[in-house]
VOLUM-752883 format. One record per residue (C-alpha): z, x, y; residue number from 1. Coordinates in pm, whole numbers. Last residue first. Layout:
BEGIN
SITE       pz       px       py   pos
SITE        Z        X        Y   NUM
...
This chain:
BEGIN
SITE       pz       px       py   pos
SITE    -1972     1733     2019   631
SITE    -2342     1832     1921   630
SITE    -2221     1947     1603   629
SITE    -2525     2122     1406   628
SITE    -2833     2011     1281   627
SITE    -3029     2132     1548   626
SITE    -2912     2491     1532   625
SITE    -2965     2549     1191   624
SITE    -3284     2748     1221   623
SITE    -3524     2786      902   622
SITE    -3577     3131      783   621
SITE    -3553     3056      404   620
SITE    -3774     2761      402   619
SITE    -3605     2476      251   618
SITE    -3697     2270     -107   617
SITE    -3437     2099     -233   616
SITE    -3445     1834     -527   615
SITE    -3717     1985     -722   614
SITE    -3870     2320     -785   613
SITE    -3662     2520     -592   612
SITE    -3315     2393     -690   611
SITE    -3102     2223     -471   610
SITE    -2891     1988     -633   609
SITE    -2777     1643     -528   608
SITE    -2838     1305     -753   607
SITE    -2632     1441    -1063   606
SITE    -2686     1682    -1355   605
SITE    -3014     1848    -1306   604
SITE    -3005     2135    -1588   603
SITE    -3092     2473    -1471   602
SITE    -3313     2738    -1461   601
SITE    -3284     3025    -1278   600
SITE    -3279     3032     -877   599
SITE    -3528     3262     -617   598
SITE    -3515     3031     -311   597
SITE    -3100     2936     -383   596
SITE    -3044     3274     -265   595
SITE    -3271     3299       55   594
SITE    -3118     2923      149   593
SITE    -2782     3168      228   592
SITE    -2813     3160      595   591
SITE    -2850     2803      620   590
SITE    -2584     2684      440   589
SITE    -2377     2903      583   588
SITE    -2402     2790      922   587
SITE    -2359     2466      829   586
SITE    -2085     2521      580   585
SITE    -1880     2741      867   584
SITE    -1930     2424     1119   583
SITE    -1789     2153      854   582
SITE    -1545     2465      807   581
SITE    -1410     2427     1168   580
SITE    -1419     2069     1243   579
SITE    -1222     1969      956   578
SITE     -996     2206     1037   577
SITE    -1028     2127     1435   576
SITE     -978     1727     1330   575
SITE     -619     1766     1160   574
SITE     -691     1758      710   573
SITE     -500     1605      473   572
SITE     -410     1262      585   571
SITE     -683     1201      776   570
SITE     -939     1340      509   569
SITE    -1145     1009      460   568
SITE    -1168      915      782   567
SITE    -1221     1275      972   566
SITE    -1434     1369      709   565
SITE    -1668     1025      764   564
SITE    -1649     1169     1151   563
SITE    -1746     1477     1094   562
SITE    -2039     1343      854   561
SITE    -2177     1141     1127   560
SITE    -2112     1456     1412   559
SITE    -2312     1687     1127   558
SITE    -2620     1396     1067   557
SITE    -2665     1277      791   556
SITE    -2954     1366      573   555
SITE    -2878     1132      277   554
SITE    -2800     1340      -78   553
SITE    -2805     1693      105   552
SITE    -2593     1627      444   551
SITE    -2372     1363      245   550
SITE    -2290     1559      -46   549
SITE    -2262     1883       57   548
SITE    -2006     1805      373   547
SITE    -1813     1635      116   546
SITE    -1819     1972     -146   545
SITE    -1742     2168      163   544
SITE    -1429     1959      210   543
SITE    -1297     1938     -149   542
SITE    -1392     2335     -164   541
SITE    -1127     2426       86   540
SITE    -1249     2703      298   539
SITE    -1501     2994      286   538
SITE    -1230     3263      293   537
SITE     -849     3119      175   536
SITE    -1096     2874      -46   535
SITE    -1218     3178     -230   534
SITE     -835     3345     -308   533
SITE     -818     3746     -372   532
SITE     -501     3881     -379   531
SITE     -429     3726     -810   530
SITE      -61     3823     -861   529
SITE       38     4116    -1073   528
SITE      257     4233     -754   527
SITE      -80     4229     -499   526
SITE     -433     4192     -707   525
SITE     -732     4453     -665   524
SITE    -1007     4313     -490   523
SITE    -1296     4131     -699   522
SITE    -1111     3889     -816   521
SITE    -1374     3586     -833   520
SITE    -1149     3357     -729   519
SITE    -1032     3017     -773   518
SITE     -630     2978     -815   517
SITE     -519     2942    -1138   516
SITE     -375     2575    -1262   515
SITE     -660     2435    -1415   514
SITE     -726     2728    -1571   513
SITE     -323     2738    -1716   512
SITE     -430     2359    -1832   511
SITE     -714     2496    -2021   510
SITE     -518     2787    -2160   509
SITE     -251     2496    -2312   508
SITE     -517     2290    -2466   507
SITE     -652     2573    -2647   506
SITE     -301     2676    -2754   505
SITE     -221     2364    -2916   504
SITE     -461     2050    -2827   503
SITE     -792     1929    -2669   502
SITE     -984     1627    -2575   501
SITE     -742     1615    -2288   500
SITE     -837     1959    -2225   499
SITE    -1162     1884    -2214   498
SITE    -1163     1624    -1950   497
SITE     -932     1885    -1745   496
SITE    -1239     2095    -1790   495
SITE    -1475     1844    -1664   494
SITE    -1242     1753    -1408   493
SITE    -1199     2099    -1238   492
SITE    -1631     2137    -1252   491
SITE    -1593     1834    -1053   490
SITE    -1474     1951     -723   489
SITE    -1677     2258     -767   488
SITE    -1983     2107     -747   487
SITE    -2222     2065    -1069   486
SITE    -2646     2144    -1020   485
SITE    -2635     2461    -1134   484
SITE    -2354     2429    -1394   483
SITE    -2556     2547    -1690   482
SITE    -2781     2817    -1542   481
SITE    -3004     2925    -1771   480
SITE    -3165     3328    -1757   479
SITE    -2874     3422    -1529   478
SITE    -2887     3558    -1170   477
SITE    -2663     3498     -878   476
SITE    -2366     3624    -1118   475
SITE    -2543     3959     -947   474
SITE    -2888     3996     -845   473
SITE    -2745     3871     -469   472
SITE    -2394     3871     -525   471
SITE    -2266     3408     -531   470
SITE    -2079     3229     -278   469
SITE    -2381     3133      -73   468
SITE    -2239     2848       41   467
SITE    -2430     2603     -122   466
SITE    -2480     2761     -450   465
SITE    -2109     2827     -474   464
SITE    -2085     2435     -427   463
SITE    -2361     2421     -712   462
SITE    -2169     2639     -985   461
SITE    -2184     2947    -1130   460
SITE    -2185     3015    -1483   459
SITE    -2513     3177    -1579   458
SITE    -2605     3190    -1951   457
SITE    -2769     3524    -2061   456
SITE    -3036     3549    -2353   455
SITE    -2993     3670    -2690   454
SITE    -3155     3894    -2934   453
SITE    -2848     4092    -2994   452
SITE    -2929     4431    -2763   451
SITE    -3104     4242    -2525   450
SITE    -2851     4035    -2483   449
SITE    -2573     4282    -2420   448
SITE    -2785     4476    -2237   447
SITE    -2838     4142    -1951   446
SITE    -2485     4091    -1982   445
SITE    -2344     4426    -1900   444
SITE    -2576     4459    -1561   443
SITE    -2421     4126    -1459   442
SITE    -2084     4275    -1508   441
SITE    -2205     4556    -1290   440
SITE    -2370     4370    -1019   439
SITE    -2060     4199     -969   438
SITE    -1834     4541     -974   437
SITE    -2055     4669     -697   436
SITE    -2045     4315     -499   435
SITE    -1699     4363     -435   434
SITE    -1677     4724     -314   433
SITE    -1973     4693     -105   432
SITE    -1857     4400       41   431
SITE    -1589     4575      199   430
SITE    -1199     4727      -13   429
SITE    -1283     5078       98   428
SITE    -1038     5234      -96   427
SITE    -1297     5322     -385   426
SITE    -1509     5516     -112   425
SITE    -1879     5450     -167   424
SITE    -2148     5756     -187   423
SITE    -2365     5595     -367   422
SITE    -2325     5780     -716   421
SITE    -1961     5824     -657   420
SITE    -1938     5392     -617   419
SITE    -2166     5370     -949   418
SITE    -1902     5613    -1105   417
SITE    -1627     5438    -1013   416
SITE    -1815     5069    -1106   415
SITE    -1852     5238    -1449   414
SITE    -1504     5343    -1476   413
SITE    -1354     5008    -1373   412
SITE    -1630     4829    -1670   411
SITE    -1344     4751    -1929   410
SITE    -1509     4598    -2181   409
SITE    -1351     4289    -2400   408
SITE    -1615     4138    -2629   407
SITE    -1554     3810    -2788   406
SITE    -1728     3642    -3070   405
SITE    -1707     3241    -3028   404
SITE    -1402     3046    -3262   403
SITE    -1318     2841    -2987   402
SITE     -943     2895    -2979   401
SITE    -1021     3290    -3005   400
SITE    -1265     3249    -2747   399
SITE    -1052     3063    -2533   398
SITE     -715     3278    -2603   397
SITE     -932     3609    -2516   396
SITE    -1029     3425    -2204   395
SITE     -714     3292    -2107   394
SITE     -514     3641    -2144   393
SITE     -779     3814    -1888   392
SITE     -676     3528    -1648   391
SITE     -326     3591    -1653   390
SITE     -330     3981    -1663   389
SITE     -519     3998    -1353   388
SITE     -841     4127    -1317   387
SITE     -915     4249     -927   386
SITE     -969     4615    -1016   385
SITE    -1177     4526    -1331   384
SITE    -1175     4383    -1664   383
SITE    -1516     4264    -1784   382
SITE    -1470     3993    -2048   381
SITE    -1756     3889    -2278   380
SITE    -1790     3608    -2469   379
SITE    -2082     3631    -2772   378
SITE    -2194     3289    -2850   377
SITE    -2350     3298    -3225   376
SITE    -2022     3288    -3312   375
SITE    -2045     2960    -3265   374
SITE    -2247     2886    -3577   373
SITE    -2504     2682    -3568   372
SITE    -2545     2293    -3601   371
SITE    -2785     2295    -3338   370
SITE    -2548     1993    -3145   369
SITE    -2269     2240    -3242   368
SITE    -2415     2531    -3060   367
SITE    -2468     2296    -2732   366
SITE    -2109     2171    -2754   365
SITE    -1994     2524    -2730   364
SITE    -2225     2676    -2519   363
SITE    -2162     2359    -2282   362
SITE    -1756     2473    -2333   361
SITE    -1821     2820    -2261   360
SITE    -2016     2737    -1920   359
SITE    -1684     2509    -1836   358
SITE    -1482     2810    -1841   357
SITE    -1689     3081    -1663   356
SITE    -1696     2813    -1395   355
SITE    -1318     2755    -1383   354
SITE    -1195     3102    -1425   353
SITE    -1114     3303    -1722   352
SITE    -1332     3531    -1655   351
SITE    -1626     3465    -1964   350
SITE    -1893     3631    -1890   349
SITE    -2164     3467    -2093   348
SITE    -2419     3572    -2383   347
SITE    -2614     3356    -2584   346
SITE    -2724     3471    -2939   345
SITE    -3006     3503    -3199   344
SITE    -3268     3329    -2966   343
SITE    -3543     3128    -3097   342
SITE    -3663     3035    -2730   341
SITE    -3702     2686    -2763   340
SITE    -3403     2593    -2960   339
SITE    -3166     2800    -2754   338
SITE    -3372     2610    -2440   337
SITE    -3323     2253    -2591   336
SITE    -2911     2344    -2665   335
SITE    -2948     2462    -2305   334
SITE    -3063     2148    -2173   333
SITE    -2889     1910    -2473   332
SITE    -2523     2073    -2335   331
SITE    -2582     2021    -2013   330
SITE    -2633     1650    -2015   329
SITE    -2390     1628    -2312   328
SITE    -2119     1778    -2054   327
SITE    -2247     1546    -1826   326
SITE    -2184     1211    -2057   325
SITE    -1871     1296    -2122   324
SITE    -1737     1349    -1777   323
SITE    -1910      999    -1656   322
SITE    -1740      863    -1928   321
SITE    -1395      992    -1861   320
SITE    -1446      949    -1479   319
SITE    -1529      582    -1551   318
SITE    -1226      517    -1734   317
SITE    -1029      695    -1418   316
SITE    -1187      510    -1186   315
SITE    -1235      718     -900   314
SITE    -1565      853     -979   313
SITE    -1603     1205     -900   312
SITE    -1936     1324     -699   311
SITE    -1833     1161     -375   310
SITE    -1453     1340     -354   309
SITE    -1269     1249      -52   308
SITE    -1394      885      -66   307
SITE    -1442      674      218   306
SITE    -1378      311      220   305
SITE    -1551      151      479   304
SITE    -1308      -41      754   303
SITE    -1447      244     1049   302
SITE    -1283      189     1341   301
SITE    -1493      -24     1628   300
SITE    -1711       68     1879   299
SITE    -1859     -268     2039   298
SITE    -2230     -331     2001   297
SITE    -2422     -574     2279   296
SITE    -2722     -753     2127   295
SITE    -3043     -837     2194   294
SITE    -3233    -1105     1974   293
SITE    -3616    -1028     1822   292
SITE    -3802    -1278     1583   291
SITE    -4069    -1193     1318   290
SITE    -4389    -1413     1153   289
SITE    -4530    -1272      821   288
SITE    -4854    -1205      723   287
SITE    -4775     -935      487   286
SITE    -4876     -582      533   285
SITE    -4648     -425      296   284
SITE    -4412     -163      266   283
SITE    -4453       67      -78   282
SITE    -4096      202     -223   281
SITE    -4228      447     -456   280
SITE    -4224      718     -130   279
SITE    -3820      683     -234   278
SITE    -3701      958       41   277
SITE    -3838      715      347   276
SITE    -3671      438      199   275
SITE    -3343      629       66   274
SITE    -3264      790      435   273
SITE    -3345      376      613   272
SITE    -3069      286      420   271
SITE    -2831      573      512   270
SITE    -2904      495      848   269
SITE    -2801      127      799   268
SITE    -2473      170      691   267
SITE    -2312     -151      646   266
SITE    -1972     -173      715   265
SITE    -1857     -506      496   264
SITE    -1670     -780      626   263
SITE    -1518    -1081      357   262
SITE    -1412    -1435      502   261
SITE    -1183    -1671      393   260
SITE    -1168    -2005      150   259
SITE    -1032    -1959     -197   258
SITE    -1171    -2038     -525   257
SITE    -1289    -1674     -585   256
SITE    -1089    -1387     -433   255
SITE    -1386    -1229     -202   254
SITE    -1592     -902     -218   253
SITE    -1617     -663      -46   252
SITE    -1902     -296      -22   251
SITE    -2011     -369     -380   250
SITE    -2270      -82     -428   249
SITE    -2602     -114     -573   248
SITE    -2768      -48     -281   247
SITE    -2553     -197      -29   246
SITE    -2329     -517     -147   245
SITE    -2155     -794       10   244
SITE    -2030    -1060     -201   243
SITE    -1837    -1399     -138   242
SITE    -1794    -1618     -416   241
SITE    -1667    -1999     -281   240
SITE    -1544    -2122     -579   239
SITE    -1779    -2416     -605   238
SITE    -1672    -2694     -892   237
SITE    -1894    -2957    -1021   236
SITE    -1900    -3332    -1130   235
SITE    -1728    -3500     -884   234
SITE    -1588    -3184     -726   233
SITE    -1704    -3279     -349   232
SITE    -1726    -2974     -155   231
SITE    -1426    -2901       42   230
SITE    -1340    -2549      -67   229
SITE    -1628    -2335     -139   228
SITE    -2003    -2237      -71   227
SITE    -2158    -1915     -128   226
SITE    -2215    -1650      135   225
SITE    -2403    -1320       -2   224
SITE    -2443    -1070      212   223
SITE    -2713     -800       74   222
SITE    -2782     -473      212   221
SITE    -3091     -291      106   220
SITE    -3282        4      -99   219
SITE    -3473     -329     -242   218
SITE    -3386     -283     -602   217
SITE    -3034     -161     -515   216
SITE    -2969     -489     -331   215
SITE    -3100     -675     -621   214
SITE    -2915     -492     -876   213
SITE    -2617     -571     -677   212
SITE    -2670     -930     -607   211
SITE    -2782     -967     -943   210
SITE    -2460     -841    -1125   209
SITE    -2214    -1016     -903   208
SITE    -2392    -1326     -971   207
SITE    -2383    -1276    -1355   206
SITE    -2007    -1191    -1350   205
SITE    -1959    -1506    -1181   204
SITE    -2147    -1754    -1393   203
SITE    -1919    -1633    -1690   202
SITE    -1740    -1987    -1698   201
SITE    -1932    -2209    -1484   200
SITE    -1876    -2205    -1097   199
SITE    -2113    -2378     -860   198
SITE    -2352    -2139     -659   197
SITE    -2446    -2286     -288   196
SITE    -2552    -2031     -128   195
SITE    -2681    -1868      221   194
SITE    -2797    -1528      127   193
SITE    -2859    -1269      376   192
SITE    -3081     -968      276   191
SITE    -3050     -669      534   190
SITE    -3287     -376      566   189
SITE    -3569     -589      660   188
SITE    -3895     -372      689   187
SITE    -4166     -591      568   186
SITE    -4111     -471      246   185
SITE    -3765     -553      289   184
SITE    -3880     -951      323   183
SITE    -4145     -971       93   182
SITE    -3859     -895     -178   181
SITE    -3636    -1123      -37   180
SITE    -3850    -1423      -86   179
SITE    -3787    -1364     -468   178
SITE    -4013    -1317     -736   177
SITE    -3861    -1400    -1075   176
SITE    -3632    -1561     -939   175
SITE    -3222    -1635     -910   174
SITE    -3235    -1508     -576   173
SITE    -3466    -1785     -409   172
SITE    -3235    -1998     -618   171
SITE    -2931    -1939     -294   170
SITE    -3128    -1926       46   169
SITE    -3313    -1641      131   168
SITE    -3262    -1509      477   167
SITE    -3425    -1162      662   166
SITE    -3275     -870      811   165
SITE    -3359     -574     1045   164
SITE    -3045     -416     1263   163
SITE    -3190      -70     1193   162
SITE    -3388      -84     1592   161
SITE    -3056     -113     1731   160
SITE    -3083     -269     2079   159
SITE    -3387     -470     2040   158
SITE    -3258     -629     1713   157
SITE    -3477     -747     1450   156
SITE    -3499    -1088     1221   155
SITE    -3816    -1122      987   154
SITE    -3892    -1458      889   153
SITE    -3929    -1658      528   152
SITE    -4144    -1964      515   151
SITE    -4072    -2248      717   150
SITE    -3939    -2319     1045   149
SITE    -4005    -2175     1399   148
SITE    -3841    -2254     1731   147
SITE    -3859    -2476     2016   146
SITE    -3481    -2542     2112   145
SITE    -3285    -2907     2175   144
SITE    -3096    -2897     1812   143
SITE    -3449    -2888     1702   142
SITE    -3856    -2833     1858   141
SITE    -4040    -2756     1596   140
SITE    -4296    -2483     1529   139
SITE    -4455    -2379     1215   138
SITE    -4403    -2143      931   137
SITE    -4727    -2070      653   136
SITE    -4743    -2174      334   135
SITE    -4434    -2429      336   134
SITE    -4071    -2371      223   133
SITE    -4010    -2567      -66   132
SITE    -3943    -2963        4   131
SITE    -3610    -3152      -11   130
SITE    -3440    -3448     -140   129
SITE    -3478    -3515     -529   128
SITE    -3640    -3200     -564   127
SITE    -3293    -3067     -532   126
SITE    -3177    -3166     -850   125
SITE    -2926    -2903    -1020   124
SITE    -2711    -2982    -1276   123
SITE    -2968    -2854    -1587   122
SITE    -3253    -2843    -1378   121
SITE    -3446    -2883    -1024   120
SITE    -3392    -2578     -829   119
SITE    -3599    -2537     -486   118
SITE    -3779    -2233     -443   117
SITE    -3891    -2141     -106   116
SITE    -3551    -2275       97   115
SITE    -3660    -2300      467   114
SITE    -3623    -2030      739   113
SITE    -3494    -2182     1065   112
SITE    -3547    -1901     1334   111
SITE    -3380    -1763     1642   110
SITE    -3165    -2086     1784   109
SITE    -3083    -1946     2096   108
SITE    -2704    -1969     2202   107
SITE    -2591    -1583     2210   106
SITE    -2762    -1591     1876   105
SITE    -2857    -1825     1615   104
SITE    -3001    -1839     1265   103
SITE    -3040    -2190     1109   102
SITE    -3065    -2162      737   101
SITE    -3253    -2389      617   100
SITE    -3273    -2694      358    99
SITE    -3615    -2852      462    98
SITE    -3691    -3253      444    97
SITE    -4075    -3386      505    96
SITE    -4255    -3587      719    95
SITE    -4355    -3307      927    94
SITE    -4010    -3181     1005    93
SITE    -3664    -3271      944    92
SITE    -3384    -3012      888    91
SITE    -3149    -2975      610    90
SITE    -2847    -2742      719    89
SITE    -2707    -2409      647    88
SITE    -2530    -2159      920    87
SITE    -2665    -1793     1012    86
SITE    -2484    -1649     1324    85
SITE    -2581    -1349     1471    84
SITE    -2307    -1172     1700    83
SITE    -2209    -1064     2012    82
SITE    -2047    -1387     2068    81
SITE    -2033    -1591     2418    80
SITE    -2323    -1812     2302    79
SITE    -2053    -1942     1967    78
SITE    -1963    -2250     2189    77
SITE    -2302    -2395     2261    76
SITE    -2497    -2255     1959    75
SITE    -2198    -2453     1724    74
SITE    -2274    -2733     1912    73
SITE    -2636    -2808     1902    72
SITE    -2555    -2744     1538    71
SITE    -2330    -2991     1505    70
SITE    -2557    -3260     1689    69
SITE    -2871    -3153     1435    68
SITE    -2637    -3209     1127    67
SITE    -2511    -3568     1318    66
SITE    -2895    -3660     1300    65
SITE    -2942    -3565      982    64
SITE    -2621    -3779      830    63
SITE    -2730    -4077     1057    62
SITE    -3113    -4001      947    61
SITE    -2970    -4084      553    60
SITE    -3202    -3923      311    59
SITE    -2898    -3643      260    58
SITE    -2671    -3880      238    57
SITE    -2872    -3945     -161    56
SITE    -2623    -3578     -227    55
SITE    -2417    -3477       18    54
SITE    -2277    -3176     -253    53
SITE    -2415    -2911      -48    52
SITE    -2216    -2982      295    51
SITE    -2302    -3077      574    50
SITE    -2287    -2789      843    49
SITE    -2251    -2564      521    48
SITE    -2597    -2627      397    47
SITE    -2617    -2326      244    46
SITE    -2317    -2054      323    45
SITE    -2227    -1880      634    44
SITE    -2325    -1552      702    43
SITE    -2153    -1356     1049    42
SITE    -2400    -1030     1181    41
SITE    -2227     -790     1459    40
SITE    -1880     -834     1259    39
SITE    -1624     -681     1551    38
SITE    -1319     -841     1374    37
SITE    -1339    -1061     1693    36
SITE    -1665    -1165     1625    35
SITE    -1550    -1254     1220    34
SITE    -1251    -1475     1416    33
SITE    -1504    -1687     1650    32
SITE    -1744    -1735     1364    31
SITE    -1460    -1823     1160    30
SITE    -1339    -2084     1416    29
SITE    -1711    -2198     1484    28
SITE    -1782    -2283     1111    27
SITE    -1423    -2486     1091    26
SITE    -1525    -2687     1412    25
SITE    -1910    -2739     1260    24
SITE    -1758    -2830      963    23
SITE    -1554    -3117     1142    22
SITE    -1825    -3236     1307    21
SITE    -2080    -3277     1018    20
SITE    -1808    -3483      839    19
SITE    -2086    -3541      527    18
SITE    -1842    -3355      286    17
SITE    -1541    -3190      445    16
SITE    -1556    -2858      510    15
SITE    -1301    -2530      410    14
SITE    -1537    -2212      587    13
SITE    -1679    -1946      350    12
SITE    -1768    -1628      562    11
SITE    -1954    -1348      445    10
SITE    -1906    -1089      756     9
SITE    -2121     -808      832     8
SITE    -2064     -484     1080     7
SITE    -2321     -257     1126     6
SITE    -2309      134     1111     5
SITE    -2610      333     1236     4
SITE    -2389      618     1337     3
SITE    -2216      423     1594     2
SITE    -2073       48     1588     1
């Protein structure tokens, strides 16, 4: 796969106890099946080629011997695969008995990595049969290969230098101190987990939890393969839990109780992005022993789900408490910089617009955390040549609804006299023209504070950041900017969270915002009718808010984030749209760092925002052409 994308399966095959033969047919038909679903890396669970419930068998050399036979086997008729194979067993060696996972390739047997920690209560008795991984791996010749066995080993690839993984098998999790720890601080990017977890009521919910706190721990991807159908049920049940996660986040997972196999698109470049970004995560200089394989990569289409909005959850539930939670966010920084700075008043310019909208509401909720009185916010709207009658009737009905003091001034004479001052013809509809009533509102804002003790509250947002959308000294400049670090894309749900929170007329002017097309109406509007639409100039916000997200929060690359548009948008977007403002945001982006260089304070919301002093610093001159589309 391109763009640092790898292909895992977690495959849990139906065996028969001690029928080594049989499992090793089952193992090679899903083997066979995950390669042709292009998985580059196929996990099988512990002790699969005999099963985990063998019990005393194990002790039996018929029952080894047949283990090492199956094996031999499932190299012989997997070797035309592009794929590593990782299969359970118990292996003999020095006197002693190992549970491993054997991991193969093209027909070499790689590695057999023992079990370190070896469970030995409640159901479990282990000890009873096999030996934790020894202090340092050795060689042994098995299944008609020399190869090592023993403590954990590193895995690489030759042809894609991200393809790094290492094996733990099933308790090794469940400690305090895991194998797979070592293991990514050695540089393995890729956990894979060959299990054997039986089912108890709420068992699951804990498993799911630890393999994704664990992958998130180690900035990795972990494939967890548990066993399933066939093992004996005497006394326990296995449901055959599949999970494959990537930092925290549950790529697939299987039905329980069911045999199959789960893939997962693992993206490896993004991986190696939160390593190098987290300088917390420390890589070690373990004596550890490491094993190479070349591999062929086939192209194939993309099976990750891609969402069109990555700063909006989804889930509805979770978008209501992720909503609530960020309006507190900004409501305790400004309510914290009110406090702070003893001021009488905060003043906003309030549009009637989305941004203008959800700065009123933080005022809001900030005033009440203070327990003061709201109309200690002063609202002001500045009618102009672009106002429209719709949007100048939502701010006096927000205000009013709100209880805030509101201030209507009409600033078109001003901005005539400003344009006769300079020299500027009033029917010259340029940037001159727009900017010029900008400055001017911002001009009203500052005086009004000064004049009541207050202090301005800036209301743009971070998409507008990002492109630039913003006058220089204008609404650029605020003394605390409340939706600095939200995007456009969620600045709508916030509101639409508040209007659900809301009712009668307030409700009604919320949903009317909602509905209003964003711009800052600065030209003069056509039959009542807002002229002036932003997305008709810089382009659709839900794109530019993507391209944000992924070039910001994990470096990608322009032709990688094309092609994550191209998936996630197909239904909305052809490829030369998508094409055409992913190369306007670049350019933009760039051109407009001078902008973000000088910003007021703001609260950090989410995990992308690009203020000075933390998240994004970017010299002001840099070039873009590198990071542009090369196709």
């Amino acid at each position: 796969m391109k763009d640092g994308f790898l292909r895992a399966a977690s495959a849990t095959p139906k065996i028969r106890v001690a029928d080594c033969d049989y499992n090793a047919s089952a193992i090679i038909e899903q083997a066979r099946q995950a390669s042709e679903n292009g998985a580059s890396l196929i996990v099988f669970p512990e002790l699969c080629i005999t099963g985990y419930t063998c019990h005393d068998l194990f002790l039996q050399q018929s029952l080894l011997d047949a283990a090492e036979k199956a094996l031999e086997r499932i190299m012989e008729e997997t070797k035309e695969l592009e794929a590593v194979i990782i299969c359970g067993l118990p292996v003999p060696a020095s006197g002693k008995l190992y549970n491993c996972g054997a991991v193969i390739c093209k027909g070499k047997l790689l590695g057999l990595p023992a079990k370190t920690f070896i469970p030995n209560y409640s159901e479990f008795y282990e000890l009873r049969h096999f030996t934790p991984a020894g202090e340092e791996p050795g060689w042994k010749k098995f299944a008609g290969q020399y190869t090592m066995i023993g403590q954990p080993m590193l895995f690489y690839c030759n042809d894609m230098p991200e393809f790094r993984f290492g094996v733990e098998i099933c308790e090794d999790l469940w400690t305090p101190d895991p194998p797979s720890t070592m293991l990514a601080k050695n540089g393995a990017l890729i956990i894979a987990n060959l299990s054997a977890s039986d089912e108890v009521i709420g068992k699951a919910d804990y498993r799911r939890m630890l393999v994704r706190s664990t992958s998130a721990r180690l900035l990795s991807a972990y494939v967890y393969s548990s066993a399933g159908q066939g093992e004996s049920t005497q006394d326990l049940v296995f449901s055959g839990h599949d999970l494959i996660c990537e930092n925290g986040t549950m790529l697939a997972e299987s039905k329980r109780f069911a045999a199959g196999i789960i893939y997962g698109d693992i993206d490896l470049q993004r991986l190696m992005h939160e390593r190098r970004r987290a300088n917390t995560f420390t890589m070690s200089d373990d004596v550890i022993e490491y094993a190479s394989f070349d591999l062929s990569f086939r192209d194939v289409e993309l099976q990750r789900y891609i969402s069109k909005t990555p700063f909006v959850p989804t889930v509805k539930a979770n978008l209501d408490e992720r909503c609530e939670e960020i309006l507190t966010i900004q409501a305790c920084g400004l309510a914290k910089r009110i406090e702070h700075t003893n001021v009488k008043t905060v003043v906003l310019g309030l549009s009637g617009g989305l941004d203008s909208t959800l700065a009123l509401i933080v005022a809001v909720h900030a005033m009440d955390m203070l327990g003061r009185d709201r109309k200690d916010i002063i609202a002001v709207t500045m009618p102009c040549f672009g106002t429209t009658k719709r949007t100048k009737s939502n701010a006096e009905i927000l205000a009013e609804s709100y209880g805030v003091s509101f201030m209507d001034i009409n600033i078109s004479k001003a901005v005539m006299q400003h344009f006769e001052d300079i020299g500027q013809s009033p029917d010259n509809f340029d940037v001159t023209y727009e900017n010029g009533q900008a400055r001017e509102r911002t001009q009203v804002l500052m005086d009004i504070a000064n004049k009541t003790g207050g202090f301005v509250i800036g209301t743009g947002d971070l998409s507008e950041l990002a492109l630039g959308w913003a006058t220089y000294n204008g609404d650029h400049m605020s003394m605390y900017a409340v939706n600095a670090s939200i995007p456009k894309t969620l600045v709508r749900h916030l509101t639409s969270f508040e209007a659900d929170h809301s009712e009668g007329q307030l409700k009604n002017a919320l949903l009317d915002i909602l509905d209003t097309p964003v711009s800052p109406e600065l030209l003069p509007p056509k039959d009542g009718e807002i002229s002036q639409k932003t997305e008709d100039l810089v382009g659709p916000y839900e794109l530019h808010d993507f391209f944000l997200y992924y070039f910001v929060r994990f470096g990608f690359t322009a032709d990688k984030i094309f092609r994550l548009a191209k998936k996630a948008f197909a239904e909305d977007y052809d490829e030369q749209t998508i094409r055409k403002w992913l190369t306007i945001f670049i350019r933009r982006f760039f051109s407009q760092q001078f902008k973000r260089s000088c910003l007021p304070d703001g609260p950090k919301v989410g995990t992308v925002t690009l203020s000075p002093r933390g998240d994004w610093r970017m010299p002001s001159d840099a070039c873009s052409a590198v990071f542009g589309l090369e196709n």
